[in-house]
N, C-alpha and C positions, 0 to 999 in steps of 0.2 A: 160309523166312523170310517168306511173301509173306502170310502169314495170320498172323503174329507182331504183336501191337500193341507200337507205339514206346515204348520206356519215356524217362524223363525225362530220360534222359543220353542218348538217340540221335535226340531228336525235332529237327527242324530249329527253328533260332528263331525267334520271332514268328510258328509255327502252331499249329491246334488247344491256342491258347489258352482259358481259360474266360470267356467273358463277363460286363463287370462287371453285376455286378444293378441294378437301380433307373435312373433318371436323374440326367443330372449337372447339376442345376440350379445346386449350390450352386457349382460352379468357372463357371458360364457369369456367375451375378451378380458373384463376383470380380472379372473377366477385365471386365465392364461399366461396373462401379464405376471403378475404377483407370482406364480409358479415358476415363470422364469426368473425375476428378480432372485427368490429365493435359493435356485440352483446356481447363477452366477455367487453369489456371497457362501454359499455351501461351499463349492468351489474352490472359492478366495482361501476360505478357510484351509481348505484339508492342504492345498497346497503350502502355504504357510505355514502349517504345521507339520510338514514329513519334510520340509529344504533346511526350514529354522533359518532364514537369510534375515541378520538383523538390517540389511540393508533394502529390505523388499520394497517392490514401488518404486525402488528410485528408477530414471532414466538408463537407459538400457544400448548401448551400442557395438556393434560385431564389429569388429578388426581382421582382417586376415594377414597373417604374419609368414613372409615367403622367406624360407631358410635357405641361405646362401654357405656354399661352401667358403672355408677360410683365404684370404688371399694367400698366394705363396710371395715367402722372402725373395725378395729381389737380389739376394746374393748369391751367389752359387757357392756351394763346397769347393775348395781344393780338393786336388787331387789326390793329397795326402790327407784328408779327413775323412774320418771312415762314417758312411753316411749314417751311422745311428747317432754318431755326433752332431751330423746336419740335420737331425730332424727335433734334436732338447733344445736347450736355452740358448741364445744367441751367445757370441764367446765377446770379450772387449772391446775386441777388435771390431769385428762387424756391427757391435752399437755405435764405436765410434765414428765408422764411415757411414753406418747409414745416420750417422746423426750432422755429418758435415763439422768434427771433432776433432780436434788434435791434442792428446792428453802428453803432457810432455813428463816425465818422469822421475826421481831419481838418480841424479848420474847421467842424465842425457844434458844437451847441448841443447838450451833456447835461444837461438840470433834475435837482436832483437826486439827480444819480449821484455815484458815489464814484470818485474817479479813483488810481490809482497807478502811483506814477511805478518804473521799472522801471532800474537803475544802468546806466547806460552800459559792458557788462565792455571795449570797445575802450579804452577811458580809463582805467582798470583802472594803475596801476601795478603793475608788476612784478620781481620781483627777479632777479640773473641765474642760472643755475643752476647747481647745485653738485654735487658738485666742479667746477672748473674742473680739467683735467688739465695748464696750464701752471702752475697755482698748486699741487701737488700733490707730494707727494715719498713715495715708498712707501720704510716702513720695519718694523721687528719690529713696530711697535708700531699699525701701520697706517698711514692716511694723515694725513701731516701738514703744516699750510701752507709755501708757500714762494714766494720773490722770485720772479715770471717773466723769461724770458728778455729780452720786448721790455719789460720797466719798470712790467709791473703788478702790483698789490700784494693780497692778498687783502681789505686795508684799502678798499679804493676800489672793487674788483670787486662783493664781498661786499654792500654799503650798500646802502640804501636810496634810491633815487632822491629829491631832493627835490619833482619834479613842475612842475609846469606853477604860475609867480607868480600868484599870488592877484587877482583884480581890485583890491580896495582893498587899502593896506598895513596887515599886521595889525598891533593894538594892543601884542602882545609874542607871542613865542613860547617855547613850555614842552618839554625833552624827558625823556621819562620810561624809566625802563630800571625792570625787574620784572625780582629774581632769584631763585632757588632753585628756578626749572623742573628739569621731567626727573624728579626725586624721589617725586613725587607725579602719578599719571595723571592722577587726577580732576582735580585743582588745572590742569595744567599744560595737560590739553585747555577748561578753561572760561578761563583764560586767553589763549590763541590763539584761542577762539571772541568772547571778548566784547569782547575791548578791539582799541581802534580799530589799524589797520595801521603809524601811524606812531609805534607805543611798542614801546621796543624791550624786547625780551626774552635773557634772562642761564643760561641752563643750565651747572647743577651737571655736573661730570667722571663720575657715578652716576647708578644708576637702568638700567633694559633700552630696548631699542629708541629706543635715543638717535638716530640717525641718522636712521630713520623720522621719530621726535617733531619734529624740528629742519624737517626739509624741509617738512611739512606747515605750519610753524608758517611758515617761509619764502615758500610757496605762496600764504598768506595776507596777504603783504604785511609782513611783520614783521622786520626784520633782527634777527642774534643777535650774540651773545657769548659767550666761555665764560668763566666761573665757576672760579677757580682757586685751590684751597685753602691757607694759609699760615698761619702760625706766630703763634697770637695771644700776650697775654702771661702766659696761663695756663694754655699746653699743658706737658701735658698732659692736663689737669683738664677743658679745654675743647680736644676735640679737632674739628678740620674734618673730618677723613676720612682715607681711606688715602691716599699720594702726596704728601702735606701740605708745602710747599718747607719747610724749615728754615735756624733760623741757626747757629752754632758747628759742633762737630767734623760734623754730620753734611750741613753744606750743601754740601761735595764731590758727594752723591749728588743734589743739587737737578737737575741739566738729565736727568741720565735721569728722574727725578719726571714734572717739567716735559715731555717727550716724551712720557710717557704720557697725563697728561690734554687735550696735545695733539692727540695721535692717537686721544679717543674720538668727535670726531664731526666731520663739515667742514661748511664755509660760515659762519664765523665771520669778523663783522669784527674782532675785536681778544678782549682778557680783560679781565677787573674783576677784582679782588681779592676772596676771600672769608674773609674776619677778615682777620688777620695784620698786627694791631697793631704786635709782636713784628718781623717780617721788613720791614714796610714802611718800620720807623725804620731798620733797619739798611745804610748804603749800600754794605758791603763784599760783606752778602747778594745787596742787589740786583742789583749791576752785571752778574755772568753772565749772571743771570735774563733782563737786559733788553739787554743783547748777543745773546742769543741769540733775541729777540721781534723787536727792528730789524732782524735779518737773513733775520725768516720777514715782513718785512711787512704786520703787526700794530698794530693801535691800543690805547692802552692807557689802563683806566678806573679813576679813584682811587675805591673807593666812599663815601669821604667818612666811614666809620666813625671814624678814628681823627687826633684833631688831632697827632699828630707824624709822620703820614708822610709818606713823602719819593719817593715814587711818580710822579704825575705829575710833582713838579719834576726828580726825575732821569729819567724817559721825554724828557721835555722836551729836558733835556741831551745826551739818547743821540737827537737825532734821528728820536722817535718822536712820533707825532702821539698826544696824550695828554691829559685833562682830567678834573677830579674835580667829583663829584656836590656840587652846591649843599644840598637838605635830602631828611631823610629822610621822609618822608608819615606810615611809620606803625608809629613809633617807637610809639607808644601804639595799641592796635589797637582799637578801639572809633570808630562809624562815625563818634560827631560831630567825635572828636579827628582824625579822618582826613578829612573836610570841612573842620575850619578851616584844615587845613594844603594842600591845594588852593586855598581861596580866598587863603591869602600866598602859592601860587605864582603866581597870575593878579595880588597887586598886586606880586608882585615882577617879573614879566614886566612889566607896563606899565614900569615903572621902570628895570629895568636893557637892555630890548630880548630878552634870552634866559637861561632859569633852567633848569638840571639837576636834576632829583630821582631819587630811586627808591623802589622801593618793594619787600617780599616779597609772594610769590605765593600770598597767603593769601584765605582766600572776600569775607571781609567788603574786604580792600581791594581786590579784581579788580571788586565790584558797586560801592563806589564811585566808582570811577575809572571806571566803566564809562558811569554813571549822570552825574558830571560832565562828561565827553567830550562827551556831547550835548549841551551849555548854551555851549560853544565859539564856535560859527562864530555866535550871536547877539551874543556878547561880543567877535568880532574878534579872539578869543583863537586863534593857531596849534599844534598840534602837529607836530614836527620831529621826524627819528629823531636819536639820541644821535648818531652819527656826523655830525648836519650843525651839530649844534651851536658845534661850534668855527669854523665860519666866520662864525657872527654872535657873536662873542666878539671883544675885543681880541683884538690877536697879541703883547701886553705880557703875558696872564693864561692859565692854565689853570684860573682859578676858585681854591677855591671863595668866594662868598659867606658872611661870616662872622656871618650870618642865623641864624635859624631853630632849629628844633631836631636837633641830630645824635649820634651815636652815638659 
């Protein structure tokens, strides 16, 4: 056997194998490659983990930032300022010249200039805000006024302050109540905008973002009322609205009515009636109605439309504080007919001491009454809210004046 060569099944393994041919370049670049890929991402790593940059990767660029010394002020010190003065805050003087300023002062002399006088908001009259949660009763229908516990009334809360007496005493005083707010945006925000704080204003039980519209309209010094729809004497030909009180078979269903257009918005001193010719003659109608307003602490306003109602004088009866509108402005809507009827309420104010009117809240009557307003305090003439009215009134009368022109 010793001269037998090994065949392939007896050779030992891993000898007198064949040598591979060539060179092994292409596995040594392999084996290069991949060692470097790995030290790059090794790399990647360690660095990312000793900076902890959650922003790592991202784009990268150097700024060079050259610190410049501070300008110096362009003013010089006086003579008489002692330079640790000239080096703190600039003093008013040198803002104002280096501001190209002339602040006039105090007691100094303006040739020339135009001065304006800026309102005083601390003297500001204010109304009180609303709701009030002692005057307040939550029900289906939201919230609705009510008597408080210690004896206040939403009537009295609600008002308009009458403010601070006048230096001289005025020649007469006028109050004015504008209804059919809430109905109308446009209408109802140039109304609250333009006419002065102590005319009061009347919103309809309709309309969106009542609550909102009211508070703003209160904000601005304006007390309210609501506007409560009844039974004219041509319903239903001539209808108010939904909720409308009625008289005969169906005025059992009048205090739920009556609760709802209560409950669409708070911070009302009392209601006016809107139409209800019809309901306001009838006292059998009334008397729930008004039972049920004495008991929420409510003032109550006759709008003067119709000569047989019986409104104020049975509010009167029911222990409700209550008075009806003397004339209507603007029965005729045209601006001159609604001028002459401002100037008979300025000689009826001279004449009787205090005159009730109203008016709708239509464009032409809101710019004139807007535009009269201003001619007032030269005239001695006062505006009063409709709530302070009845105290410069006999306490024999709830009005009205059997003057003027009315509805």
């Amino acid at each position: 056997m010793a001269g037998t060569p090994l065949t392939e099944l007896n050779r030992p393994l891993g000898q007198d194998r064949a040598a591979p041919s060539g060179k092994p370049w292409g596995r040594w670049s392999a084996t290069a490659a991949a060692a470097c890929v790995g030290t790059v991402i090794l790399g990647l790593l360690l660095v990312a983990a000793i900076r902890r940059d959650p922003e790592g990767g991202e784009p990268v660029a150097v700024a060079s930032i050259e610190k410049r010394a501070a300008p110096v002020a362009s003013i010089p010190p006086s003579n008489d300022t002692p330079l640790a003065a000239s080096r703190g805050p600039a003093s008013a003087a040198q803002l104002e010249n280096s501001a190209g300023v002339t602040v006039v002062r105090a007691g100094e002399d303006a040739p020339g200039a135009i001065i304006i006088t800026v309102p005083d908001e601390a003297g500001a009259i204010k109304l009180a805000s609303a709701p009030d949660s002692r005057l307040t009763e939550r029900t289906r229908y939201g919230l609705l006024p009510k008597l408080g516990a210690d004896g206040a009334t939403p009537a009295k809360i609600y008002a308009r302050p009458l403010g601070p007496e006048p230096g001289a005493k005025p020649a007469g005083r006028i109050a004015l109540l504008i209804g059919g707010l809430g109905i109308s945006q446009n209408g109802t925000a140039d109304a609250i905008a333009k006419l002065p704080g102590p005319v009061s204003l009347a919103f309809a039980p309709y309309g969106t973002e009542l609550e909102r519209t009211v508070q703003r309209a209160r904000s601005e010094g304006h007390e309210i009322f609501l506007q409560l729809p009844m039974e004219p004497f041509d319903y239903p030909d001539n209808d108010p609205g939904p909720h409308t009180l009625l008289t005969g078979p169906k005025a059992q269903d009048n205090l739920d009515r009556l609760h709802w257009s209560l409950g669409r918005f708070t911070g009302y001193v009392g209601i006016v009636n809107f139409l209800g010719g019809r309901l306001t003659s009838d006292e059998g109608a009334l008397s729930p109605i008004l039972r049920e307003l004495a008991g929420r602490g409510l003032m109550v306003v006759d709008d003067g439309s119709s000569p047989r109602s019986l409104l104020a004088a049975s509010a009167t009866r029911a222990q409700i504080p209550a008075l009806k509108i003397d004339r209507v402005i603007d029965s005729v809507t045209r601006a001159d007919a609604i001028d002459k009827e401002l100037a008979a309420l300025e000689a009826l104010a001279r004449d009787q001491g205090i005159v009730v009117a109203s008016a709708s809240a239509l464009p032409v009557s809101i710019e004139r009454i807007n535009r009269w307003a201003q001619s007032l305090e030269a005239k001695k003439i006062a505006l009063v809210p409709v709530s302070a009215a009845r105290g410069f009134r006999s306490p024999k009368t709830t009005g009205s004046l059997s003057t003027g022109s009315q509805r």
